[in-house]
N, C-alpha and C positions, 0 to 999 in steps of 0.2 A: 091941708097939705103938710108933708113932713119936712123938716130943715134941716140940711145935712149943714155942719162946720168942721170943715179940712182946709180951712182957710191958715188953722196954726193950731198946733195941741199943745197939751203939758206933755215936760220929758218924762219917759217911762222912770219909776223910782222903785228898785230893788230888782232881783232875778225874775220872778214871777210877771212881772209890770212891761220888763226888758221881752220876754218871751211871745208874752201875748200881743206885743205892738209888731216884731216879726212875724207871726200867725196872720197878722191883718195885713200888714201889708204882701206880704205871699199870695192872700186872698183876693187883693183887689189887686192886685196884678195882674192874676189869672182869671179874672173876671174881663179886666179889660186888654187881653191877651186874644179874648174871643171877640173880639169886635176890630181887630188886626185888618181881618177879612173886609170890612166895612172900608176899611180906609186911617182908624186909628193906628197912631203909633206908640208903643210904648218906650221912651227913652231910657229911663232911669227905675230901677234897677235893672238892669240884664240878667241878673240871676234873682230870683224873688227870693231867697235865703241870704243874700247880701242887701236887703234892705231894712231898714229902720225907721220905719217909721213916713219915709216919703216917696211919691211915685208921681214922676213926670211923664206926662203923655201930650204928643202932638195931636191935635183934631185937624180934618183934614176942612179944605176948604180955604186956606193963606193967612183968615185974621184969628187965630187963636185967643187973642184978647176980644172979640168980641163974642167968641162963640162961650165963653168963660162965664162973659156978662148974660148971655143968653142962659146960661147954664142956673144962674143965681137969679134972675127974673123969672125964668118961666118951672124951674123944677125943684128952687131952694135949695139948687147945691152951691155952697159956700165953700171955691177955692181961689187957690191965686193964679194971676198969670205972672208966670217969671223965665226972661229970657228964650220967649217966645213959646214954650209951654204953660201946658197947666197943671199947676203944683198942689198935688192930696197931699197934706198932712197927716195923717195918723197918730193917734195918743193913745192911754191905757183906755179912755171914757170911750172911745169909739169902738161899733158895736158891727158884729159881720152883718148886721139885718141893713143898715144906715150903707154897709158898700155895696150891698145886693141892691138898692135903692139908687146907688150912684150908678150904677151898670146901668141899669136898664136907666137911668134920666140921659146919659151918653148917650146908650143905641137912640133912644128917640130922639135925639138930636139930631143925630146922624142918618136917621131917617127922616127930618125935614131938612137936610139938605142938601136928599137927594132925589126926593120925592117929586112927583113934576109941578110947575108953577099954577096956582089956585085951587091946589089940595091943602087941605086942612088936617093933619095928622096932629092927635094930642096923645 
């Protein structure tokens, strides 16, 4: 299984570095832009060309901090809960294949929990 770390990045270092960590986060934005519909919310950035590097999203359901935890136990995405979202980090090392990976470990999330009781969805 693959391990995502958006738990905290290096700061982007020079124009090129700065460019591609906007390009990511634009990405995973719009990634989890599409799963709105589901019940995700995206807080932070409102415009995904005013972000840098960080993207806060409410997961629905009330305990964000455990759906976070859920998130790092069962699909090896490593982020934080802060201020009752959950906070991607993005750096230069982070890779669009690693957000494509975070999307789809969210939706399935989001689809066990809303899945009906003693279904097993992996």
């Amino acid at each position: 299984m693959r391990r995502v770390r958006l738990e905290s990045a290096a700061p982007a270092k020079g124009a090129a570095e700065v460019f591609h960590v906007q390009k990511l986060t634009g990405h995973l934005w719009a990634r989890l832009m599409e799963l709105e519909e589901d019940g995700l919310r995206v807080l932070f950035p409102t415009d995904p060309r005013e972000g840098a590097g960080v993207v806060l999203a409410d997961l629905p359901g009330g305990d964000t901090e455990a759906l976070v935890r859920e998130l790092r136990d069962r699909w090896q995405v490593l982020c934080r809960w802060e201020n009752g979202a959950a906070r991607f980090e993005l750096g230069p090392d982070t890779t669009f294949e690693e957000l494509d990976y975070v999307q789809d470990a969210v939706y399935r999330l989001l689809l066990r929990r809303t899945e009906a009781p003693g279904k097993n969805q992996e």
